[in-house]
ZALUMFI-537684 format. One record per atom (N, C-alpha, C): residue number from 1; residue in one letter; atom name; x, y, z. Coordinates in nm, 3 decimals, always signed. Layout:
+------+-------+------+---------+---------+---------+
| kelo | lumti | nufi |       x |       y |       z |
+------+-------+------+---------+---------+---------+
|  NUM |     A |   CA |       X |       Y |       Z |
...
+------+-------+------+---------+---------+---------+
This chain:
+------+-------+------+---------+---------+---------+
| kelo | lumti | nufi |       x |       y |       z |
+------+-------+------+---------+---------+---------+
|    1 |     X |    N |  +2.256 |  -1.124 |  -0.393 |
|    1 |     X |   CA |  +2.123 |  -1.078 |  -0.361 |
|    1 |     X |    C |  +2.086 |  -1.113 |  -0.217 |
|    2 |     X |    N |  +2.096 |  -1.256 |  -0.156 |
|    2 |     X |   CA |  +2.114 |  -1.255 |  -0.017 |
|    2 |     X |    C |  +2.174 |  -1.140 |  +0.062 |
|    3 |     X |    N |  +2.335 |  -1.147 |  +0.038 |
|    3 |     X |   CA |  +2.392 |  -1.072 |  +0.116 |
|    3 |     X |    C |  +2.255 |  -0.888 |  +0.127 |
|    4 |     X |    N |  +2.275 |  -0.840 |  +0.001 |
|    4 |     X |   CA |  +2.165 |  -0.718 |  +0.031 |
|    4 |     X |    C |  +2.051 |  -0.752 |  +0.109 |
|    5 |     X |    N |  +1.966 |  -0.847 |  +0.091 |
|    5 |     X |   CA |  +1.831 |  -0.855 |  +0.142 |
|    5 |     X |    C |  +1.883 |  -0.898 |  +0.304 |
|    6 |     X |    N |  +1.984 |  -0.959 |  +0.349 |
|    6 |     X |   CA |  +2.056 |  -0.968 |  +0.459 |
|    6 |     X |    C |  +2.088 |  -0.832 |  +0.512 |
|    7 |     X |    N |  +2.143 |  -0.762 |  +0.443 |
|    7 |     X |   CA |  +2.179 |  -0.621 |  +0.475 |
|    7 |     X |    C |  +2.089 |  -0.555 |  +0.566 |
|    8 |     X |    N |  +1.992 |  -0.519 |  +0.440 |
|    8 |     X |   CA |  +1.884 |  -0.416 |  +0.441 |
|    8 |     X |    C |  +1.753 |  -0.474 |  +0.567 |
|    9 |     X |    N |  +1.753 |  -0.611 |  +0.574 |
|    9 |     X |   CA |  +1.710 |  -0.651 |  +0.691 |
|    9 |     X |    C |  +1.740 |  -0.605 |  +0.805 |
|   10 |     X |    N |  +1.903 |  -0.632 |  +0.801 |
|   10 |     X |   CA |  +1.962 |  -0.622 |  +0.994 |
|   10 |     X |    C |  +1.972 |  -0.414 |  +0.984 |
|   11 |     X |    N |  +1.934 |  -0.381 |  +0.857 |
|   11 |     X |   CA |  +1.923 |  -0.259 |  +0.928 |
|   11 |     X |    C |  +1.841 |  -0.168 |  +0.944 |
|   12 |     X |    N |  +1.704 |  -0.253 |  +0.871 |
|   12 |     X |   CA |  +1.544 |  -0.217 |  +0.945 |
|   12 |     X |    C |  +1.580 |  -0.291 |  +1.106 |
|   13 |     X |    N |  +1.579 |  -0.388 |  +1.111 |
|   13 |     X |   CA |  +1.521 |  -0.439 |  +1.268 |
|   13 |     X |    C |  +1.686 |  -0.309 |  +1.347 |
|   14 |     X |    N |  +1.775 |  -0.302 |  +1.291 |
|   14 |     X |   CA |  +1.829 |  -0.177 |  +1.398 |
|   14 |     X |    C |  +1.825 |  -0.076 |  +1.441 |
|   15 |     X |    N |  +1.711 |  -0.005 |  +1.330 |
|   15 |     X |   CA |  +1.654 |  +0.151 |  +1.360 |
|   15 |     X |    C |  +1.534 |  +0.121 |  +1.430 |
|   16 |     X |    N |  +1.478 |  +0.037 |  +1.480 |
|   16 |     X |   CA |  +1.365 |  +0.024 |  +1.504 |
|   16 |     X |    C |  +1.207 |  +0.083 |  +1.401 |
|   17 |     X |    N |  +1.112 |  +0.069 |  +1.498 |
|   17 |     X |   CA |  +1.019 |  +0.075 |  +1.388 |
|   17 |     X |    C |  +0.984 |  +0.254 |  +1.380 |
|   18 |     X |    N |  +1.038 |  +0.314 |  +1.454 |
|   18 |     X |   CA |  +0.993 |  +0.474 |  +1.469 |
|   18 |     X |    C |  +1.056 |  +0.522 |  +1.409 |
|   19 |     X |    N |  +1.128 |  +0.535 |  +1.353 |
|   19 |     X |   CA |  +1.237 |  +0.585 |  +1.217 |
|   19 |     X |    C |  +1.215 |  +0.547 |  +1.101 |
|   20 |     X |    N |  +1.135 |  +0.668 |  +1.024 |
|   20 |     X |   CA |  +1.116 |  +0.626 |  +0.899 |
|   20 |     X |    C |  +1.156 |  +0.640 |  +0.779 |
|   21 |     X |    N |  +1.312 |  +0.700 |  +0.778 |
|   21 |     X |   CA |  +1.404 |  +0.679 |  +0.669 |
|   21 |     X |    C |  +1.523 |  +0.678 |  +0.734 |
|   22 |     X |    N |  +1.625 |  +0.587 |  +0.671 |
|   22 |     X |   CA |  +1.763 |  +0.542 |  +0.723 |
|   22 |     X |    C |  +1.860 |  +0.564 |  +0.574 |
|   23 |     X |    N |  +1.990 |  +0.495 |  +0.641 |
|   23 |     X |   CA |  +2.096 |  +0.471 |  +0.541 |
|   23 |     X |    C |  +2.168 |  +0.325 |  +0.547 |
|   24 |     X |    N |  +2.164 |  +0.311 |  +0.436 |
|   24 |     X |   CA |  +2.195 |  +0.113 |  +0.447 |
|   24 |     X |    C |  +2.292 |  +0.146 |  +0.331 |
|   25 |     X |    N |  +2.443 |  +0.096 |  +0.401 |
|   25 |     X |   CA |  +2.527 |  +0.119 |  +0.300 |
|   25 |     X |    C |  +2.573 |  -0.053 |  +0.248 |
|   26 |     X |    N |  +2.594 |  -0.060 |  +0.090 |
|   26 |     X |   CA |  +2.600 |  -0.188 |  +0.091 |
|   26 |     X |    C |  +2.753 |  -0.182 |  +0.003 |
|   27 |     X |    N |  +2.847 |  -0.216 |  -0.018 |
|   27 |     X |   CA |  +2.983 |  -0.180 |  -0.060 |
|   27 |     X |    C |  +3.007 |  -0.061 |  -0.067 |
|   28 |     X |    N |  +3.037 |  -0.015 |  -0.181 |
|   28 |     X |   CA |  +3.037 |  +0.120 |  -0.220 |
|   28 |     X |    C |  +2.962 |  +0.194 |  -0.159 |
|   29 |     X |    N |  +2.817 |  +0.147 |  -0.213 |
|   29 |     X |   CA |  +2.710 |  +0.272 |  -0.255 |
|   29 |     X |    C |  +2.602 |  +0.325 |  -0.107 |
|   30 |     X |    N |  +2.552 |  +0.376 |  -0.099 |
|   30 |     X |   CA |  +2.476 |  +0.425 |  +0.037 |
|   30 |     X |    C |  +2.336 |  +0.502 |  -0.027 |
|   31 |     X |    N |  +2.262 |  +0.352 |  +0.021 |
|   31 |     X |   CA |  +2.107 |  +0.436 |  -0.003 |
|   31 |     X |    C |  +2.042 |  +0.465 |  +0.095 |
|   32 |     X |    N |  +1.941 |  +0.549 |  +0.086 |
|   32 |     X |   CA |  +1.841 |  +0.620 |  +0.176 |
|   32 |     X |    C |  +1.706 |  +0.550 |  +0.160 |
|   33 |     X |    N |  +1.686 |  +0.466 |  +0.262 |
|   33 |     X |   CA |  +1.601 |  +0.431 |  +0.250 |
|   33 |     X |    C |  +1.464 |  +0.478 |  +0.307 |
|   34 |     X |    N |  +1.318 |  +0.428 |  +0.336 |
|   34 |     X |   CA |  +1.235 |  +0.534 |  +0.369 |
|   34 |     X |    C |  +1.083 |  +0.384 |  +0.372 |
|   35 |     X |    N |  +1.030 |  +0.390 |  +0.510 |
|   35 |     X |   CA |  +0.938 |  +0.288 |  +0.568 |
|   35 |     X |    C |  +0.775 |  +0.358 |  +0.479 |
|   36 |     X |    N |  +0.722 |  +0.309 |  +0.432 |
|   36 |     X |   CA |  +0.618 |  +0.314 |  +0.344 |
|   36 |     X |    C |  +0.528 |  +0.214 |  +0.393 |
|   37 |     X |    N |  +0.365 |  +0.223 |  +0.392 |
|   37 |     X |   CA |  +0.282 |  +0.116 |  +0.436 |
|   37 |     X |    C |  +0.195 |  +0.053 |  +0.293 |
|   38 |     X |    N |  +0.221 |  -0.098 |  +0.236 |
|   38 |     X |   CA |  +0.173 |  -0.139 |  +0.160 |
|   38 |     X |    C |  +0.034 |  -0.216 |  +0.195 |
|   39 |     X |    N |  -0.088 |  -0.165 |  +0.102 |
|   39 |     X |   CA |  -0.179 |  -0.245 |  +0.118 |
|   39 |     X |    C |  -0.231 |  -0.314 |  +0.012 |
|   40 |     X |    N |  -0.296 |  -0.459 |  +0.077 |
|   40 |     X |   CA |  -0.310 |  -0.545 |  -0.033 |
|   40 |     X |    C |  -0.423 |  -0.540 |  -0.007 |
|   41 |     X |    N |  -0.512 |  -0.507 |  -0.129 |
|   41 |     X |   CA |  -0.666 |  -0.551 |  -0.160 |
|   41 |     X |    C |  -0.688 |  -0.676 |  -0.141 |
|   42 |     X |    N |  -0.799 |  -0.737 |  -0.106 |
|   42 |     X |   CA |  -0.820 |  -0.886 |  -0.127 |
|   42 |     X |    C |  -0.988 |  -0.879 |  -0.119 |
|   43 |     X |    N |  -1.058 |  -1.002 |  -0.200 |
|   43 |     X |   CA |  -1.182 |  -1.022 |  -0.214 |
|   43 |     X |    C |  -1.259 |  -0.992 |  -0.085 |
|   44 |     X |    N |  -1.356 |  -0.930 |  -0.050 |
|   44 |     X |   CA |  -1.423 |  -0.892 |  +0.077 |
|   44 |     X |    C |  -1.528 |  -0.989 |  +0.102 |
|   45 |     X |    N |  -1.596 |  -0.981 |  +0.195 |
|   45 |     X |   CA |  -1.724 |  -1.090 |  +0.218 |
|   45 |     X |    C |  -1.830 |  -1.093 |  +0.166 |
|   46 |     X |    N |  -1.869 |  -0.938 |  +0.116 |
|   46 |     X |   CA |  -2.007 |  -0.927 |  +0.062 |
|   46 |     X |    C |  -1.931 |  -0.947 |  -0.093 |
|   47 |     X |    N |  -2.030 |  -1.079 |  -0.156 |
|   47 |     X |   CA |  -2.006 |  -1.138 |  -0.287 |
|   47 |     X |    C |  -2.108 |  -1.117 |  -0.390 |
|   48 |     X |    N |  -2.262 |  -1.057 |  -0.339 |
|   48 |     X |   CA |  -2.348 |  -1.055 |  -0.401 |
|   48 |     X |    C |  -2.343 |  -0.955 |  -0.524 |
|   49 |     X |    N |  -2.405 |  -1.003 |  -0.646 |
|   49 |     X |   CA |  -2.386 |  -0.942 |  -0.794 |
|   49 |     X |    C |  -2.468 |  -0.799 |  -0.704 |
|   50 |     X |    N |  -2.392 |  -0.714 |  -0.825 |
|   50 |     X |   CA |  -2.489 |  -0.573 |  -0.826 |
|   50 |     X |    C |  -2.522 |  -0.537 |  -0.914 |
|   51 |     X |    N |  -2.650 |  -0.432 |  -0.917 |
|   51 |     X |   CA |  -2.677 |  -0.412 |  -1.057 |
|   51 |     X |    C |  -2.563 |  -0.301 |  -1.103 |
|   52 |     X |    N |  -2.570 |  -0.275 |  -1.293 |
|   52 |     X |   CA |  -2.490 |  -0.177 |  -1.312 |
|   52 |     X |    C |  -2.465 |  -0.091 |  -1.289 |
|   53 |     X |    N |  -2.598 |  +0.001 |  -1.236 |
|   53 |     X |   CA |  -2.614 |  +0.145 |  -1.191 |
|   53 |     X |    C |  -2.530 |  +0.112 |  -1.045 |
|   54 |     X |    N |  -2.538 |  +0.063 |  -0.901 |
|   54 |     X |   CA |  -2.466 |  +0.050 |  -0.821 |
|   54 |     X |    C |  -2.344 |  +0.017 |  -0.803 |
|   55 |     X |    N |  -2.311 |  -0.062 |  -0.885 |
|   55 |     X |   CA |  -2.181 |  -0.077 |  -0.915 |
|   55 |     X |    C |  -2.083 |  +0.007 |  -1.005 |
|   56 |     X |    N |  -2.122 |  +0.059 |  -1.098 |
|   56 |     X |   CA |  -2.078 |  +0.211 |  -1.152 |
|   56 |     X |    C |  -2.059 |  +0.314 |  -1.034 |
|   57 |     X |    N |  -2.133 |  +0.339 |  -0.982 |
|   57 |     X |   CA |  -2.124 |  +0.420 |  -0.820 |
|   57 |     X |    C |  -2.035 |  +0.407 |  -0.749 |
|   58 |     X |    N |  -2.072 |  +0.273 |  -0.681 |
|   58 |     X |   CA |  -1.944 |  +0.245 |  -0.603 |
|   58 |     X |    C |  -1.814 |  +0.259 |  -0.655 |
|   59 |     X |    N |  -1.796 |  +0.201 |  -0.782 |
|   59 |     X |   CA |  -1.671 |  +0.241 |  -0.840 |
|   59 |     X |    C |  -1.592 |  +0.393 |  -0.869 |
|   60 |     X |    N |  -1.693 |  +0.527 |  -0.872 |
|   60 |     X |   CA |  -1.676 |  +0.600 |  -0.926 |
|   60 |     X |    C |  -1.610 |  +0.661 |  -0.769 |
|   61 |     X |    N |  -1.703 |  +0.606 |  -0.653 |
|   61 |     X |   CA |  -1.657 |  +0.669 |  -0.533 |
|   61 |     X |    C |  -1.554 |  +0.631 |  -0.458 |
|   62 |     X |    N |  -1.522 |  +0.494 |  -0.491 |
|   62 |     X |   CA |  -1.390 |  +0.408 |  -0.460 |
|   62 |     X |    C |  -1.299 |  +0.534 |  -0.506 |
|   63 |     X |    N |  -1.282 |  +0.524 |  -0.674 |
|   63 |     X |   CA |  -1.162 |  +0.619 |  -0.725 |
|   63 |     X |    C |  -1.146 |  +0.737 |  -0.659 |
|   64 |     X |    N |  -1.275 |  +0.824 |  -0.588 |
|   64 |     X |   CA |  -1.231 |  +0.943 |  -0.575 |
|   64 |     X |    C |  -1.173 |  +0.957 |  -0.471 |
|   65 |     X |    N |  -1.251 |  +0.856 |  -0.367 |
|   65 |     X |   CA |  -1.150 |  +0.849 |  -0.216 |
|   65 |     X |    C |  -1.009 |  +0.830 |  -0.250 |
|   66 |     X |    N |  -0.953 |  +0.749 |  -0.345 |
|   66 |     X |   CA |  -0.863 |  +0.725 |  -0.389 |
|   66 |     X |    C |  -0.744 |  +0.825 |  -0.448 |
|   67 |     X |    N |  -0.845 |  +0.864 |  -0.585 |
|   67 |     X |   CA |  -0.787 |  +1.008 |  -0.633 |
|   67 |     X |    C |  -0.744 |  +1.148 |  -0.477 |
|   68 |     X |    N |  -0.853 |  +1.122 |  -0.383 |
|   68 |     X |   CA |  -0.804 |  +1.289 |  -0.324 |
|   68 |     X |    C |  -0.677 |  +1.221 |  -0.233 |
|   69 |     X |    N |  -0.692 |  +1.115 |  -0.186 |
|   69 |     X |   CA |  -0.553 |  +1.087 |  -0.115 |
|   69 |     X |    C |  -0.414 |  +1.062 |  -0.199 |
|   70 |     X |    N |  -0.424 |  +1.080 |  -0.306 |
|   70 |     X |   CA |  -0.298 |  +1.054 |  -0.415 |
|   70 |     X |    C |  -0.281 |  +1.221 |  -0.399 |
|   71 |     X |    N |  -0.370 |  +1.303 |  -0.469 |
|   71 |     X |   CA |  -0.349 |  +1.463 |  -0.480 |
|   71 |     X |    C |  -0.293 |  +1.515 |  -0.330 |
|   72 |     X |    N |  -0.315 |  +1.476 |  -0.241 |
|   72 |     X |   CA |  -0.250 |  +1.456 |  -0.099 |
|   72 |     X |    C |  -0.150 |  +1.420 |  -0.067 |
|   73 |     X |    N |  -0.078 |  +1.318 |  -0.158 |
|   73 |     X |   CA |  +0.036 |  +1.288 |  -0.105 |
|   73 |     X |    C |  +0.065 |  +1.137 |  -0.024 |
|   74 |     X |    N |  -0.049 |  +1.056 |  +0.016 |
|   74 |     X |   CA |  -0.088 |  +0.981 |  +0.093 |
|   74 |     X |    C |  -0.048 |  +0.810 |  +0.053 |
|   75 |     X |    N |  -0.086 |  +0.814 |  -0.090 |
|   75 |     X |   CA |  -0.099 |  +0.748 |  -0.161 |
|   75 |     X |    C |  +0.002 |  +0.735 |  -0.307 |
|   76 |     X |    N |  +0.106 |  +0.698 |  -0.253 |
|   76 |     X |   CA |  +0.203 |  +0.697 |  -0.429 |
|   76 |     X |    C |  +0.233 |  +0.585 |  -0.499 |
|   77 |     X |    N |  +0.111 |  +0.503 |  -0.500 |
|   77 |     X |   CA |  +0.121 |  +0.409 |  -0.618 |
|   77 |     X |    C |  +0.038 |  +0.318 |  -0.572 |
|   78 |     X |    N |  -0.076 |  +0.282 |  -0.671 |
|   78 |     X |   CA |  -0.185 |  +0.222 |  -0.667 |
|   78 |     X |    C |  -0.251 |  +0.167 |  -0.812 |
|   79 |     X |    N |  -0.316 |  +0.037 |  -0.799 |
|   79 |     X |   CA |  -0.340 |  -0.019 |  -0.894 |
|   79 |     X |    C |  -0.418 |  -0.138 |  -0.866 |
|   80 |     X |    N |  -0.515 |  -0.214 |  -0.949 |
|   80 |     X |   CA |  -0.542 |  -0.343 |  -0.965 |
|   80 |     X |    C |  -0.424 |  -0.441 |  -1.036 |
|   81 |     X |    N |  -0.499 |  -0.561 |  -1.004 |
|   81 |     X |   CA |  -0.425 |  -0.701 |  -1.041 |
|   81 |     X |    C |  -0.541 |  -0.715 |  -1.166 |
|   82 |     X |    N |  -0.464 |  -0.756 |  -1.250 |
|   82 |     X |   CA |  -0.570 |  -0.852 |  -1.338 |
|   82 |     X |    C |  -0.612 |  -0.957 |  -1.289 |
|   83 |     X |    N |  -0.687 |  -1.062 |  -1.391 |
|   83 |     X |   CA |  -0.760 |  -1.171 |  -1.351 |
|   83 |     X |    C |  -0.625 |  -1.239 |  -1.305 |
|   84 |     X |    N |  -0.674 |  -1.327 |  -1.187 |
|   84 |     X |   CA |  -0.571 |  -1.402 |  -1.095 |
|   84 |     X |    C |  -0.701 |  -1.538 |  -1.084 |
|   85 |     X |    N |  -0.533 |  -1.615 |  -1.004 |
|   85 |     X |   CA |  -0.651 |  -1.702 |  -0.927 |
|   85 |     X |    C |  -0.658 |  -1.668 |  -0.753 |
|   86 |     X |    N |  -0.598 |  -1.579 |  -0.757 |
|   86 |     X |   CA |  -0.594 |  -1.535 |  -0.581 |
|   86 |     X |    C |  -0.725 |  -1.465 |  -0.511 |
|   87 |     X |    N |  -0.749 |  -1.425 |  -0.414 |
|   87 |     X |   CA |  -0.820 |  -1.331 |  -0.403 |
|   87 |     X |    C |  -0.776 |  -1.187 |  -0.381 |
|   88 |     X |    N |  -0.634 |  -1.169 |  -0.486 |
|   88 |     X |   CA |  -0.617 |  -1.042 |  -0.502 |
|   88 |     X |    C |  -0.699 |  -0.960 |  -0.586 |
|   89 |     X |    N |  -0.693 |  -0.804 |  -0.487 |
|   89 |     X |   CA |  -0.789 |  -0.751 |  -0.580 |
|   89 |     X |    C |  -0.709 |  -0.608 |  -0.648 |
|   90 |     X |    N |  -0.594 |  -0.601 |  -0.531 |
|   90 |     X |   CA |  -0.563 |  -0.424 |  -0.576 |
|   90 |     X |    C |  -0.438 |  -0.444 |  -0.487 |
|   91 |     X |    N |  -0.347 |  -0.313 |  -0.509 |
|   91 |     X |   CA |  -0.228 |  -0.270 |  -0.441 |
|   91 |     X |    C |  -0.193 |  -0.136 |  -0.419 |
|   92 |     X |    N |  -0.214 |  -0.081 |  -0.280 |
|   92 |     X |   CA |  -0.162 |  +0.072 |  -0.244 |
|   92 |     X |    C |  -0.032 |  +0.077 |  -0.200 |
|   93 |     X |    N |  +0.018 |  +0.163 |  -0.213 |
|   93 |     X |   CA |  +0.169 |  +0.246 |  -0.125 |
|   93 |     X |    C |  +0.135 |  +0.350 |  -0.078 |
|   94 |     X |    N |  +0.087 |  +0.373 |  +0.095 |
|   94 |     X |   CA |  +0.087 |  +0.460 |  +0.177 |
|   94 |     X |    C |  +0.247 |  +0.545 |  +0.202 |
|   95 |     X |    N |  +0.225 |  +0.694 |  +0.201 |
|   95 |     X |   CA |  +0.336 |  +0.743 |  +0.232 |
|   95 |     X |    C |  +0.297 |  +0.804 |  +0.367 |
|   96 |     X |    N |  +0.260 |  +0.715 |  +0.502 |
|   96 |     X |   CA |  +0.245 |  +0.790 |  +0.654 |
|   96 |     X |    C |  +0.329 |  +0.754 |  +0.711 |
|   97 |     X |    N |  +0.250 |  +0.808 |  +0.884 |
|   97 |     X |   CA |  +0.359 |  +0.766 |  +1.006 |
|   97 |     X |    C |  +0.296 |  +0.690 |  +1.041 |
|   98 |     X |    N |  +0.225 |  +0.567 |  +1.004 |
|   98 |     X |   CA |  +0.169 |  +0.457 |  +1.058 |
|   98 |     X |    C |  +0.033 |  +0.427 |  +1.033 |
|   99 |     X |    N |  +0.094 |  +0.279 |  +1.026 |
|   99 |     X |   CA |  -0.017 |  +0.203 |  +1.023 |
|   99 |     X |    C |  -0.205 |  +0.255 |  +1.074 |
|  100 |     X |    N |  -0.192 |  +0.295 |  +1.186 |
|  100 |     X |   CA |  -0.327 |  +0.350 |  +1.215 |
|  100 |     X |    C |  -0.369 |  +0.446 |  +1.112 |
|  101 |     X |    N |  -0.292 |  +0.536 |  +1.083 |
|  101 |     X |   CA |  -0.354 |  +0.586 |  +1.027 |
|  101 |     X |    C |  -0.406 |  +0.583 |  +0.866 |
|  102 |     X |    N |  -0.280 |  +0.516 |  +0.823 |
|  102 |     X |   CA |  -0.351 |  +0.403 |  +0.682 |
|  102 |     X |    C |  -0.464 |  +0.343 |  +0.706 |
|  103 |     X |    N |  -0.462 |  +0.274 |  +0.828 |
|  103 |     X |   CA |  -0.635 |  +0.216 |  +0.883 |
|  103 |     X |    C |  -0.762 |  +0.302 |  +0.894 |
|  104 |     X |    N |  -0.691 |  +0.440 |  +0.880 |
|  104 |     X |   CA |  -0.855 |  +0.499 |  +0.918 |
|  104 |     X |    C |  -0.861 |  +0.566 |  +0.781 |
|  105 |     X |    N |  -0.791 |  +0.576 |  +0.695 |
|  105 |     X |   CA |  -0.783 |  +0.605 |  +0.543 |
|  105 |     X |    C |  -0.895 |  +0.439 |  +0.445 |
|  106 |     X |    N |  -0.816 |  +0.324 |  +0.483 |
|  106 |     X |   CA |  -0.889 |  +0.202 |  +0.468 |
|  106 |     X |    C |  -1.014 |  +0.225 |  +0.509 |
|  107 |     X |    N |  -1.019 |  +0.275 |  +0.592 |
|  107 |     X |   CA |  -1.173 |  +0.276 |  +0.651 |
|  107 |     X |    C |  -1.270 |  +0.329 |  +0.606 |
|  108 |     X |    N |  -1.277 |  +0.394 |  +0.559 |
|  108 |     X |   CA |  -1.329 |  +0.544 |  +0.465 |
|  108 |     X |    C |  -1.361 |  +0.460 |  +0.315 |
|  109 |     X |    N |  -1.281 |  +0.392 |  +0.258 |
|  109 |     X |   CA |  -1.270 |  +0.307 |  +0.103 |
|  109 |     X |    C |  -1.449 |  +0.256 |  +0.088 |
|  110 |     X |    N |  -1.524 |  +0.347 |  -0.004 |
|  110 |     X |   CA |  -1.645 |  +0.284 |  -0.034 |
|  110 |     X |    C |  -1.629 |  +0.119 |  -0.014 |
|  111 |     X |    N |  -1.601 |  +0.069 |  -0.086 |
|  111 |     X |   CA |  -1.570 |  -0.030 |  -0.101 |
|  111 |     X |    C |  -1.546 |  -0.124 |  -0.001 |
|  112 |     X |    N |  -1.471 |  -0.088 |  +0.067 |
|  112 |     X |   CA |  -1.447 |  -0.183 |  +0.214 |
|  112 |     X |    C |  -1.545 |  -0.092 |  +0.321 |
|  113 |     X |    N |  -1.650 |  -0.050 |  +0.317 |
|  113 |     X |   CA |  -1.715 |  +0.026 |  +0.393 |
|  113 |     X |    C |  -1.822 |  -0.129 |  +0.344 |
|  114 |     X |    N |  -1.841 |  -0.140 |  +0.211 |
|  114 |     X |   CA |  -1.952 |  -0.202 |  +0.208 |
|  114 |     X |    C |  -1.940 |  -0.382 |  +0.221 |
|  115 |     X |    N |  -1.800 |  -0.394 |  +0.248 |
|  115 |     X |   CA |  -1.751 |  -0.513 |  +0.268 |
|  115 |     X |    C |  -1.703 |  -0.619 |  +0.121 |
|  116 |     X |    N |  -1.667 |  -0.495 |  +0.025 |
|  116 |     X |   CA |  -1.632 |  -0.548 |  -0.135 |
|  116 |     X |    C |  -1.521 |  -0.595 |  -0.090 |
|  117 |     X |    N |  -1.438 |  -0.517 |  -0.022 |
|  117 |     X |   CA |  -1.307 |  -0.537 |  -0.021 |
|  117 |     X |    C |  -1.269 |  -0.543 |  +0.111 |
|  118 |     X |    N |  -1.149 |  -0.644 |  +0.158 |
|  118 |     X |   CA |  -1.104 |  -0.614 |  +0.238 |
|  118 |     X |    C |  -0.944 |  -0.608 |  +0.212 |
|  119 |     X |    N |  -0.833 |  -0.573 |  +0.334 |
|  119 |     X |   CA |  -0.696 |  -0.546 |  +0.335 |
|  119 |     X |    C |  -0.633 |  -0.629 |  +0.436 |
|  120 |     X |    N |  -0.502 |  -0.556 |  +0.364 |
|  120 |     X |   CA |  -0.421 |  -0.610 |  +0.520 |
|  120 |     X |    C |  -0.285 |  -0.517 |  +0.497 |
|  121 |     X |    N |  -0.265 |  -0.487 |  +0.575 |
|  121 |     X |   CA |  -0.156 |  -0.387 |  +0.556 |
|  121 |     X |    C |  -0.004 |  -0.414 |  +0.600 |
|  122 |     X |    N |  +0.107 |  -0.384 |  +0.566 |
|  122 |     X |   CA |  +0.230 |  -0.428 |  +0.615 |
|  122 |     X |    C |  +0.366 |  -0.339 |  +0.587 |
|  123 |     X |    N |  +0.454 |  -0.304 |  +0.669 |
|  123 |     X |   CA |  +0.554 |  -0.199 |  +0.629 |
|  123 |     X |    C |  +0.665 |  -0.243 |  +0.525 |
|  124 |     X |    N |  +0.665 |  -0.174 |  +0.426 |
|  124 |     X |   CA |  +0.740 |  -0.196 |  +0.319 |
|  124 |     X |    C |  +0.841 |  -0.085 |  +0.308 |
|  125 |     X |    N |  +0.967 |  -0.094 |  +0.274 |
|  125 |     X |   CA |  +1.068 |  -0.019 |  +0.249 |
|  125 |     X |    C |  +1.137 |  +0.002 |  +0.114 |
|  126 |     X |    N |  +1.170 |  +0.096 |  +0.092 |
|  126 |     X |   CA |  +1.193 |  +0.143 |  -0.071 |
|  126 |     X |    C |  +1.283 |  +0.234 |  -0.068 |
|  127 |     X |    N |  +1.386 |  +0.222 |  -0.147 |
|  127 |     X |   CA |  +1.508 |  +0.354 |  -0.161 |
|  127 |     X |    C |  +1.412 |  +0.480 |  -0.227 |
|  128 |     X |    N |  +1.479 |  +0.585 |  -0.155 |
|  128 |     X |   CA |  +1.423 |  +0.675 |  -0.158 |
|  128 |     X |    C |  +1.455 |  +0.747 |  -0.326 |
|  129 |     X |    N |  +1.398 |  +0.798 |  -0.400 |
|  129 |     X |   CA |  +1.416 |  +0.838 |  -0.591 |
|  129 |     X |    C |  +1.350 |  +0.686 |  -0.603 |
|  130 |     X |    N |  +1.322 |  +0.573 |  -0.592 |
|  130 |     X |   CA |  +1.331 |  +0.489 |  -0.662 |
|  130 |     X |    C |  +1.170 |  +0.517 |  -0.757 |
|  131 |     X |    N |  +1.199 |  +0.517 |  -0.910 |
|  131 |     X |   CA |  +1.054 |  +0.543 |  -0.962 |
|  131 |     X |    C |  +1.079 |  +0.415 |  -1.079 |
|  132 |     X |    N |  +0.951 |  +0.388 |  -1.090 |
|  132 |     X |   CA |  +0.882 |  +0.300 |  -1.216 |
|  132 |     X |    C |  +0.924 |  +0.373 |  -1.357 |
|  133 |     X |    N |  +0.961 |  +0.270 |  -1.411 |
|  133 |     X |   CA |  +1.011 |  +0.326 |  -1.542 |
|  133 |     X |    C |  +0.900 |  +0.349 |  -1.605 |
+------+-------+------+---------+---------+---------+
């Protein structure tokens, strides 16, 4: 498992960061890999209770920003954390050409508009077919 995660390392930092799918061959086999931007929800600053009616709202408008960037393409895999003790709150997989522009997608998120939530974003890599059972 080293040796791969060794692998697949020295051959992100060799394509550099502007290439956003490669080939990382590891004995045999030769996957295609493909640079994806992961974002992590985390607790935001504004903590104050809301009532139900506002918070039903916000939630309903969170999802849809959500929902139209999935029907887009933007977005291929997203979800909450259950109860933790972290201040995790959620997890996206951006399918862009960068970071900025995941940022101005973030930006837009009811939710982190109103300071529920905030992120942090970071490039993640994934063989390309790879799906959730």
């Amino acid at each position: 498992m080293r040796t791969l995660l060794f692998t697949i390392t020295l051959c992100i930092t060799s394509v550099g960061f502007t290439q956003r799918t490669f080939d990382v061959t590891i004995a045999d086999s030769t996957y295609r890999m493909k640079q994806y931007w992961l974002v992590m929800y985390t607790s935001g600053a504004d903590t104050v209770a809301l009532d139900s009616l506002t918070s039903a709202t916000l939630q309903q408008a969170h999802l849809a920003h959500q929902d139209e960037q999935s029907k887009r393409g933007l977005i291929v895999m997203a979800g909450p954390f259950g109860k933790n003790d972290h201040t995790w709150r959620g997890l996206l997989l951006y399918d862009c050409d960068s970071e900025e522009e995941v940022e101005g997608y973030l930006r837009q998120d009811p939710y982190v508009k109103r300071g529920r939530l905030a992120y942090s974003i970071a490039p993640w890599y994934g063989a390309v077919g790879t799906v959730l059972p």
